[in-house]
Each structure stands twice: as structure tokens, then as C-alpha cells.
VMD Tcl script that builds the backbone (N, CA, C; Angstrom):
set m [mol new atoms 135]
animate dup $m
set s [atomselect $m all]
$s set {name element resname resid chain x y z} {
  {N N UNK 1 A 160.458 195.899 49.137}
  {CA C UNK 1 A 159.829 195.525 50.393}
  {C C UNK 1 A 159.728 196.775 51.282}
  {N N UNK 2 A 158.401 197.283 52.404}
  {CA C UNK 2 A 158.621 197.984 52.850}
  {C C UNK 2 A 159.126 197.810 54.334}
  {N N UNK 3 A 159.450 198.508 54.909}
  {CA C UNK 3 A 159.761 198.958 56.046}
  {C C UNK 3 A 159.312 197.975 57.069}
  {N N UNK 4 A 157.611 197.991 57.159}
  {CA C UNK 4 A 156.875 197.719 57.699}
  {C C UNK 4 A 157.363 196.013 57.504}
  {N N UNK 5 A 157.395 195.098 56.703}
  {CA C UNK 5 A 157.499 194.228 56.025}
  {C C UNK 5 A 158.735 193.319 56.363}
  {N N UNK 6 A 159.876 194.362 56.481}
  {CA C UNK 6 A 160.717 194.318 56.842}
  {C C UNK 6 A 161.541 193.991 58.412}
  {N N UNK 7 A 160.767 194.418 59.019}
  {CA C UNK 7 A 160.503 194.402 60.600}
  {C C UNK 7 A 159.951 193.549 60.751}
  {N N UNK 8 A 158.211 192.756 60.210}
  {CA C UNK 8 A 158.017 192.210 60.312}
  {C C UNK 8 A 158.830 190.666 61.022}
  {N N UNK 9 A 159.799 190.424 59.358}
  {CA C UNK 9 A 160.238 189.630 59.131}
  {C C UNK 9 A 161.662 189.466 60.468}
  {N N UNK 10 A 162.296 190.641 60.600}
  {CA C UNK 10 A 163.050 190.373 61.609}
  {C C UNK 10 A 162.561 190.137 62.696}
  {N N UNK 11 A 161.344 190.491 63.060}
  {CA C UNK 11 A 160.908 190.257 64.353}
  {C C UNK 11 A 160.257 188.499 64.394}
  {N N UNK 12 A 160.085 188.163 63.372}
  {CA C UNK 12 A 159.814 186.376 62.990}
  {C C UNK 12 A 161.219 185.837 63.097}
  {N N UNK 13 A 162.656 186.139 62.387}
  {CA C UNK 13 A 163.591 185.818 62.339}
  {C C UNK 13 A 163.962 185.708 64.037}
  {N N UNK 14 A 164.237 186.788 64.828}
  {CA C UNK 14 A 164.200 186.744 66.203}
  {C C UNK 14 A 163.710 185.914 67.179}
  {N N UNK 15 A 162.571 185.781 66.714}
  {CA C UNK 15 A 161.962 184.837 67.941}
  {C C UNK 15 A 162.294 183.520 67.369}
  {N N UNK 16 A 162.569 182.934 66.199}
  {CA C UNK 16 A 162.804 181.645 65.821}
  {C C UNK 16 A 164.085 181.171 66.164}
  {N N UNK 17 A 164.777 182.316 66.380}
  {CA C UNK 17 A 166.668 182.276 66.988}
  {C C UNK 17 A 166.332 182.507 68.450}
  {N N UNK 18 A 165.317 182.910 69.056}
  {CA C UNK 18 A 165.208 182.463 70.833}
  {C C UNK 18 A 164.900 181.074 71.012}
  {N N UNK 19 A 163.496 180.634 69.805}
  {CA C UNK 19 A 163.144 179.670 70.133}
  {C C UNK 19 A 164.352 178.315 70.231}
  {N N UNK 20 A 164.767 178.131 68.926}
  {CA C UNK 20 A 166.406 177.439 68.414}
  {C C UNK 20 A 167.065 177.381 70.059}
  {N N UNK 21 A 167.546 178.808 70.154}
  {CA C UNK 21 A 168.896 178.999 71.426}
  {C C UNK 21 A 168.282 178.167 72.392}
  {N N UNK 22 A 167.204 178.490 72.791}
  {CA C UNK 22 A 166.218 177.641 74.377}
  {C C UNK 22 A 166.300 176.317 73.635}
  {N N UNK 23 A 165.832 175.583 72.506}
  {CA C UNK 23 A 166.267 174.225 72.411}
  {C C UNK 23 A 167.413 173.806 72.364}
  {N N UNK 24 A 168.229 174.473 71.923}
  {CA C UNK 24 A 169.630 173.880 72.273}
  {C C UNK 24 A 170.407 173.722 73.723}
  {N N UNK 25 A 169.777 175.278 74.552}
  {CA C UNK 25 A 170.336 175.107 76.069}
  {C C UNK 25 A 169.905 173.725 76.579}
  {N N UNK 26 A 168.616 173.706 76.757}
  {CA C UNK 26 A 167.660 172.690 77.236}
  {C C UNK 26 A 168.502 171.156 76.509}
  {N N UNK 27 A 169.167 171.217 75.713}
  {CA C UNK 27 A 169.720 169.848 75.420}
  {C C UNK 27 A 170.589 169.759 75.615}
  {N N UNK 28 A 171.602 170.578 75.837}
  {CA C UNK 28 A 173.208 170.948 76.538}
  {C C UNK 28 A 172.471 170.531 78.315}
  {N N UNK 29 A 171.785 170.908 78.783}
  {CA C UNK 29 A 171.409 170.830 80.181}
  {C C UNK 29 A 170.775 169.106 80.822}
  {N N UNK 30 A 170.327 168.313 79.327}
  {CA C UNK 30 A 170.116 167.327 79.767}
  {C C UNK 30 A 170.885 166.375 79.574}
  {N N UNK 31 A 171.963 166.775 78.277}
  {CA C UNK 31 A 173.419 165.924 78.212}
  {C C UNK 31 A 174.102 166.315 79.418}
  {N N UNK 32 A 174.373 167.629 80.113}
  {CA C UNK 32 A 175.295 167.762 81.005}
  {C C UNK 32 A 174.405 166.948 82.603}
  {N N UNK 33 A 173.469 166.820 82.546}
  {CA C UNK 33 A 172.308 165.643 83.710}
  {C C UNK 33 A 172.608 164.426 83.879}
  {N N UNK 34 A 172.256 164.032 82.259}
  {CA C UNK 34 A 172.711 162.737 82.513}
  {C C UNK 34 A 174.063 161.876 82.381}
  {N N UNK 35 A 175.136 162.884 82.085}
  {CA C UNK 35 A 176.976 162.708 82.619}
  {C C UNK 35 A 176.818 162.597 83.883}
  {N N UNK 36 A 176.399 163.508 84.935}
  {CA C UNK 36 A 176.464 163.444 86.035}
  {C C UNK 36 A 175.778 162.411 85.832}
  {N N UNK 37 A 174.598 162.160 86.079}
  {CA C UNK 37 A 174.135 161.146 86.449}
  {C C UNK 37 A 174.671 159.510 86.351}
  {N N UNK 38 A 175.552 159.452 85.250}
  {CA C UNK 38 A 176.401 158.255 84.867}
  {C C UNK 38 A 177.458 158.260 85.978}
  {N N UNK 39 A 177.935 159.544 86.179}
  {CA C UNK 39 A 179.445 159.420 86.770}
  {C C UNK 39 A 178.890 159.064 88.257}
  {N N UNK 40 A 178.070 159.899 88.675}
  {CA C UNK 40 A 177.589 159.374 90.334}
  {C C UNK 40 A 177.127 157.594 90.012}
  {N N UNK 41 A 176.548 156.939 89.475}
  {CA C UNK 41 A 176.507 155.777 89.339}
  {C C UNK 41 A 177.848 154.957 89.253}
  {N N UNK 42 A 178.441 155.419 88.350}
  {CA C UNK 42 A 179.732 154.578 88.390}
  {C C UNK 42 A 180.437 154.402 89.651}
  {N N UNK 43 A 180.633 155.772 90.623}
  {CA C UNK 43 A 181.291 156.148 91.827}
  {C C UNK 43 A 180.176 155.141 92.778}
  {N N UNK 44 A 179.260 154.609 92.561}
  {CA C UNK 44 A 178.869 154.231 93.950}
  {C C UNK 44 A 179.219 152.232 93.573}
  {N N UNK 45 A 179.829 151.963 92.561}
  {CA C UNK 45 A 180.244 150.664 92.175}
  {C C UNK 45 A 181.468 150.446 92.725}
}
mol reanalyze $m
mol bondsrecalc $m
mol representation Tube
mol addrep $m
């Protein structure tokens, strides 16, 4: 494989491990939403 080829591929590998990380924050951020959101509900019972 060359060089060129090579880079390529890490630079595909890279952005598919940003893309991944941002879907996972984004789902850590809407589990940690809607806890709060449960616990303020419970507190106003």
C-alpha cells in the first residue's frame, strides 16, 4: 500500500471516530436531560 493510500485511509478512520465520539456525547447528554428531567418531576410531587 502506498503512502498516499495510507493516509487516505487514516484520514477516513478519523473522521468516523469524530463522527462515533459526537454520537455518543449527544446520547450521554440526552440520558443525562432526561434524569434531570425525571428527578425535577418527582421533586414537584
Amino acid at each position: 500500500m502506498t503512502p498516499e493510500e495510507q493516509d487516505l485511509i487514516r484520514r477516513r478512520q478519523r473522521s468516523r471516530a469524530l463522527v462515533v465520539a459526537l454520537l455518543l456525547g449527544a446520547l450521554v447528554l440526552l440520558i443525562f436531560g432526561i434524569s434531570i428531567a425525571k428527578i425535577q418531576l418527582g421533586m414537584q410531587h
